[in-house]
C-alpha positions in Angstrom: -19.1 12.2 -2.7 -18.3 9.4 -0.1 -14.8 9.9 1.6 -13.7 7.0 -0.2 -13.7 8.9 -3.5 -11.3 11.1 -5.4 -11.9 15.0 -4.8 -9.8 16.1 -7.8 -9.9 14.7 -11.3 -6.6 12.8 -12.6 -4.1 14.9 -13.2 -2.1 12.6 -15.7 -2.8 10.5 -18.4 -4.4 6.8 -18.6 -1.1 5.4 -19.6 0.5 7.3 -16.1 -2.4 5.9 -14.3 -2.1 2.8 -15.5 1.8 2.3 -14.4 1.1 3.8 -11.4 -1.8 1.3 -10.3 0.6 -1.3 -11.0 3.1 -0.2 -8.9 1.0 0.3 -6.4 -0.5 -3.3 -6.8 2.4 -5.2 -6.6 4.2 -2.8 -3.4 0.4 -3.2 -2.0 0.8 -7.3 -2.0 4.1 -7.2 -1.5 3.8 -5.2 1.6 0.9 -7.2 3.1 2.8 -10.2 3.1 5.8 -8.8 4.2 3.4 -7.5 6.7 2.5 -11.4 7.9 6.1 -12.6 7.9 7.1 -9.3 10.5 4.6 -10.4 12.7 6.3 -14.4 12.2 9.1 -12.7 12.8 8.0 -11.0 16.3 6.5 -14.5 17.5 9.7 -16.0 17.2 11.4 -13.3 18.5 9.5 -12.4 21.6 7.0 -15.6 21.8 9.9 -18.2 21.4 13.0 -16.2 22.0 14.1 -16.9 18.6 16.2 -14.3 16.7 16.8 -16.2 13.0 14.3 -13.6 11.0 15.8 -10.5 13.2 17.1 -9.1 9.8 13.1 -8.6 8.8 12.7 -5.7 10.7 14.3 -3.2 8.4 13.6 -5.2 5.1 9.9 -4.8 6.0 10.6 -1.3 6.2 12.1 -0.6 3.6 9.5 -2.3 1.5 6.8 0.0 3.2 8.6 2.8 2.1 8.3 1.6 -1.6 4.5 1.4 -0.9 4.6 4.8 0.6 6.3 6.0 -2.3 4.2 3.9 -4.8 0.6 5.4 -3.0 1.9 9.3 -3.4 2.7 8.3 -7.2 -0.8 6.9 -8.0 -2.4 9.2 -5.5 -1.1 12.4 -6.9 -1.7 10.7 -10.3 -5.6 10.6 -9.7 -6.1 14.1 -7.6 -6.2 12.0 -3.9 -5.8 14.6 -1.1 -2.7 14.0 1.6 -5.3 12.7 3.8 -6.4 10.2 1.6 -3.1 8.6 1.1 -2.1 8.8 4.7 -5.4 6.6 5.4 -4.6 4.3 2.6 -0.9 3.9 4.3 -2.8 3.3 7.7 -5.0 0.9 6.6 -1.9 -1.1 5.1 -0.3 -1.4 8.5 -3.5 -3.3 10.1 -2.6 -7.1 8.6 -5.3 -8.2 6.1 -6.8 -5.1 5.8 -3.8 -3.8 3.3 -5.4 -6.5 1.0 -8.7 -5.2 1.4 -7.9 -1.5 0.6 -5.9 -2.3 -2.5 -8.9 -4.3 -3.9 -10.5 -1.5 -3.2 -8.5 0.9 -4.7 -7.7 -1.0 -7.9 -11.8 -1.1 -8.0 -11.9 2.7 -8.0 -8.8 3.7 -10.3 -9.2 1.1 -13.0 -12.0 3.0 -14.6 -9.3 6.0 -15.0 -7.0 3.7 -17.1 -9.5 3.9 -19.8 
């Protein structure tokens, strides 16, 4: 069993998993993105001494705390450990890579929607 995989089986139904994963999708993009536009944001503010997107800051959090939420729902859904999750959420604050994990997830959970 790689490290990538889940230890426990799902603890809900398909129908749970399913919602879940989608939740997870969608907080997944939309935290990559808003991921992109913080580090626009930090150019400007630091690079160019521009403050117009200071107001991002907490927005972006905020919206990682969705995705936080969102990965404990699915996680605990599919029998992920803590650790897992905690990776997954560290791995979505490295920019691109937050895509690249939730490909991967949605790759290894959509199989338990069935």
């Amino acid at each position: 069993m790689s490290s990538h995989e889940t230890k426990a089986g799902p603890t809900a139904d398909p129908r749970a998993i399913a919602t879940a994963l989608t939740f997870f999708r969608g907080t997944a993009i939309v935290a990559g993105l808003a991921m992109f536009v913080l580090i626009v944001e930090m150019v400007l503010k630091y690079g160019m001494d521009n403050d117009v997107l200071s107001w991002w800051s907490p927005v972006h959090g905020l919206i990682f705390m969705v995705f936080a939420v969102a990965t404990a729902n699915l996680g605990f859904k599919v029998g992920w450990s803590v650790g897992r999750m905690i990776v997954i959420l560290l791995l979505a604050c490295i920019p691109f890579l937050a895509f690249v994990e939730e490909r991967r997830v949605v790759r290894e959970v959509t199989p338990l929607t069935t």
